[in-house]
Structures are given as structure tokens and as C-alpha cells.
C-alpha angles and dihedrals in degrees: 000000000000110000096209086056097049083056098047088061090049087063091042093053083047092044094043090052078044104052088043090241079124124021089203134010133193103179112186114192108191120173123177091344096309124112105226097159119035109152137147125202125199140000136326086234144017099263126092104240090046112127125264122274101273109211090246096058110152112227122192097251092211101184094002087087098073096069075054091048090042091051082053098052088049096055093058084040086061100043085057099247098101128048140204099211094055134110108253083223086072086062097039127028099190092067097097139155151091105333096352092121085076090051103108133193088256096056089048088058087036102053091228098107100108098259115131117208077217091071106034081060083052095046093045089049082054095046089042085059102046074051086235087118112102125237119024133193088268103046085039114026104207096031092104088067082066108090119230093240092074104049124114103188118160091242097068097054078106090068113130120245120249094204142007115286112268096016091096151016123236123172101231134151099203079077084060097053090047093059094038094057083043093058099047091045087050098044089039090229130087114273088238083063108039086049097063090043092051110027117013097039098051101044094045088248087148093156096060131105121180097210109022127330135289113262089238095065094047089101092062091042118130111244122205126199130273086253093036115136098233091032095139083060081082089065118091098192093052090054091059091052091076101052110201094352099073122327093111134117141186152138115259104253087064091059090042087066094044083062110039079058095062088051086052093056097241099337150110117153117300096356133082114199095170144000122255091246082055086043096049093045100044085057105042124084101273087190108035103170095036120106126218137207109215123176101307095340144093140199131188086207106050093198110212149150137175102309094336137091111233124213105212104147100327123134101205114180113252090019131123115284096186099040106106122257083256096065121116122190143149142205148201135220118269098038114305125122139152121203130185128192111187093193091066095032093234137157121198137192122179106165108176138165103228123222097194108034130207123321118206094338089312125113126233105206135097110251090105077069090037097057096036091055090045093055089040086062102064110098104186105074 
């Protein structure tokens, strides 16, 4: 890779904190295993005098969890005690309703199992009513900023679904915590737990949490301003509220690794998380043919694996125009995503605390410029 350009991105990430198009930025360059960006712009909070963003920052990761949650639910796949092909009913009892005993495990990773994030926002105004929705503004200040829409609690597994498993894709986190409540019944430990033994142990990944963050990295945790968009993401307790779907947190070497696993088919080191079969099936499109709604836009070709967005032929704004078709990737609210394009043999990290939030589904931030200037600096293709 060409040295000048790596260096290049290194004054972007600076300019764009700079410029407040980011309040805080962690940018992660691997390439064929080997770190050759790792940089951090800003501060650790929103003061002043707050210190300067140390490397191993830990983000929320918001919907960055669910390729966690996804790696989870392959691992018991793989273990023969989940399948894929199996109603999600067998596992819970409680998901129940009109055609939901044609709702399977893979719709559920696949956002395709009926379920509209519309009406899990109505269900959960009705519950919130009838006060069986958890938390509320009094037991979680700063719960209320979440919209309705997002949430996953367990009491809405009883949600109608707007449209017959498989015929659409619709974004939604109540599929996550699902998945999330599925894993923990089937491994008989809590996911939290069975995360770190399968996943974040192995890997190294010793800053990670799956559902909140370990007393002793608050002081590394990322702090956002009182008027902040994704405020409530400095809430912990608001975090484990959405199990799976995204409760996570982590700096971003840890999720570098978590990456740089899935390049390796399965693999880092020592330690196999998944086989290459788990792997290839969890980043290819698993409903080619299906659309997808997402935020404002619309494509006739979802893209989507098992807990990634795949790339396939979609032009997403504010995506990558360079990444190959191959390339699979996700991201949080707030400003975190990982993507991984296995062409170009590339890792990236671009966690970013974002000033201006997500308009109409649709990130404001820079690591579309971020990833297309990473891959424009490899020379050797």
C-alpha cells in the first residue's frame, strides 16, 4: 500500500474531527493481516479538558452487535443443537401469531421474518400504555430518546406480522433479540456469557462486552454531549436493553480482529470460531431476489447474509463506491462500522461519534470517504 496515501487518510480522519463532521474518530487500516493505519482523533468527552482519544477507546457498537449475535447462533448451529431450517416457535414458545409458525431462524438473521419495524413501534405504544413495556423514562433516564420502533424487548415477541415470512426485508432489532433470547435457552448460559467463551476470549478481543461494558473500561468509554443525536448511547443501561441487537461495546482493535476472523474463514491464530462452510454462508446473499426497505431507500436486491450487509450491486448513500461487489460490512448508530472486503483483502474500522445523526435511515458521516481512500491506496493489484 502506498505509504503517501496511508498518510493522507491519517490528515482526513484529523480535518474531518476538525471540521466537527465527527466529535470523536478511531480509523483502523488492515491489509492481509497487517495493521498499516491505526489513529484516533479527538477527545474521550465532550469537555474540553477531557483527555485525548486514547487508541483503545471503547465505542457502543449499537447495531454492530448482530454480526456478534449472528457469529453466536452459528456456533450452536454448528454444534448441532440450532438450526437454520427451523421454526423460531421451537425455540420460543412465547412467539406467537397469525403465520409465525413459518418464521425461521434464518429469517430472523436475515431480517426477512415479517416483522415491521412500523408496527413493533405500535405494539410497543400499546404495551407502553398497558405499562408492560421495560424500561421506562423513571427506572432508565434517557430511554425515552430511543424510538419505539427499535426496541427488542421480550414482550413484544407477540407483534403481528406485516407480511409473510421471506417476501420482504424489513431492518428491524426485535429479529436480534430474538436471536439473542434463542441463543442463551439453547446453550443453557446467558449469551453475555457464552459470547465471551466462544468469540471474545478466543480472539483476544479482552475489551469487549456483549451487553454494556465492564466496570473496569469505563474509563476508556466514549462520551457523547448533552444535545448530542445518539445521547442515550452513553447509557449503559439503555444499551442492555436491546440484547443482541445492540447492547454491545468495544475499542476498535477488538473488532478488527473480529474482522480480520471472518477474512481468515473461521480463523485467527490459534483459535477457530467457525468453520469456513458457517463463514461462506454467513457473507453471501442468503435472499437474492428479496427487496428491502431501509430508512428512505429502497432496493429491488436486499443484500444480506447472516448478520452482514452485503454488498452485492447496491449503491447505498454514504457507502463505499470503490469496495467489490464481495464485500460484506455493518454499522451502529452513532458512527461504528466494520467492513470487510475480502477481494482486496482489506479490514476497516471507522468508529466515529457522529454531530449531526441519521437522516431518514441514512448516515452522515465520512467513512464512505474513509473506505474508498483505503482501498485507493493499495498499489499491488
Amino acid at each position: 500500500m502506498s505509504a503517501a496515501r496511508l498518510q493522507c487518510i491519517g490528515q482526513l480522519g484529523a480535518e474531518w474531527v476538525e471540521r466537527g463532521q465527527a466529535a470523536a474518530l478511531t480509523m483502523l487500516i488492515a491489509r492481509r493481516g497487517v495493521v498499516v493505519l491505526h489513529e484516533a482523533y479527538g477527545r474521550l468527552g465532550p469537555e474540553p479538558d477531557a483527555p485525548a482519544l486514547p487508541l483503545d477507546a471503547v465505542y457502543p457498537l449499537a447495531s454492530l452487535t448482530k454480526p456478534i449475535t449472528a457469529t453466536c447462533a452459528m456456533c450452536l448451529v454448528e454444534n448441532g443443537l440450532l438450526g437454520l431450517n427451523r421454526p423460531v416457535e421451537e425455540y420460543v414458545p412465547e412467539f406467537t401469531g397469525d403465520g409465525k409458525e413459518s418464521v425461521m431462524i434464518h429469517h430472523l438473521l436475515t431480517h426477512s421474518s415479517g416483522i415491521a419495524p412500523d408496527d413493533v413501534g405500535a405494539h410497543a405504544a400499546m404495551k407502553r400504555e398497558h405499562g408492560e413495556l421495560w424500561p421506562d423514562e423513571a427506572e432508565c433516564p434517557g430511554v425515552s430518546t430511543v424510538p419505539l420502533w427499535a426496541w427488542g424487548n421480550p414482550c413484544l415477541y407477540d407483534v403481528p406480522l406485516a407480511m409473510a415470512p421471506g417476501s420482504e426485508m424489513w431492518y428491524c432489532n426485535l429479529n436480534y433479540t430474538l436471536l439473542a433470547d434463542i441463543i442463551g435457552r439453547v446453550a443453557g448460559q446467558p449469551v453475555v456469557s457464552f459470547a465471551k467463551e466462544r468469540v471474545f476470549e478466543p480472539l483476544g478481543m479482552v475489551d469487549t462486552c456483549f451487553a454494556g461494558a465492564d466496570p473496569a473500561r469505563l474509563p476508556r468509554l466514549i462520551r457523547r454531549a448533552e444535545n448530542d443525536p445518539f445521547e442515550f448511547l452513553n447509557n449503559l443501561d439503555v444499551l442492555r436493553s436491546f440484547p443482541g441487537a445492540g447492547s454491545a461495546t468495544a475499542p476498535g482493535w477488538d473488532m478488527a480482529l473480529f474482522g480480520q476472523m471472518f477474512l481468515n474463514r473461521g480463523r485467527y491464530g490459534d483459535a477457530r470460531i467457525l468453520s469456513p462452510a458457517s463463514v461462506a454462508a454467513m457473507t453471501r446473499d442468503q435472499i437474492p431476489g428479496v427487496a428491502a426497505v431501509y430508512g428512505t431507500e429502497r432496493f429491488d436486491q436486499a443484500g444480506w447474509g447472516y448478520g452482514w450487509n452485503i454488498k452485492v450491486g447496491k449503491k447505498e448513500t454514504n457507502r463505499s463506491g470503490l469496495a467489490s461487489p464481495r464485500t460484506f460490512e455493518q454499522s451502529g448508530a452513532g458512527g461504528a462500522c466494520l467492513l470487510i472486503d475480502p477481494e482486496y483483502e482489506l479490514v476497516l474500522v471507522y468508529f466515529s461519534i457522529e454531530t449531526s445523526g441519521v437522516v431518514g435511515g441514512i448516515h452522515q458521516w465520512c467513512m464512505d470517504h474513509f473506505a474508498d481512500a483505503a482501498i485507493g491506496a493499495i498499489d499491488d493489484l
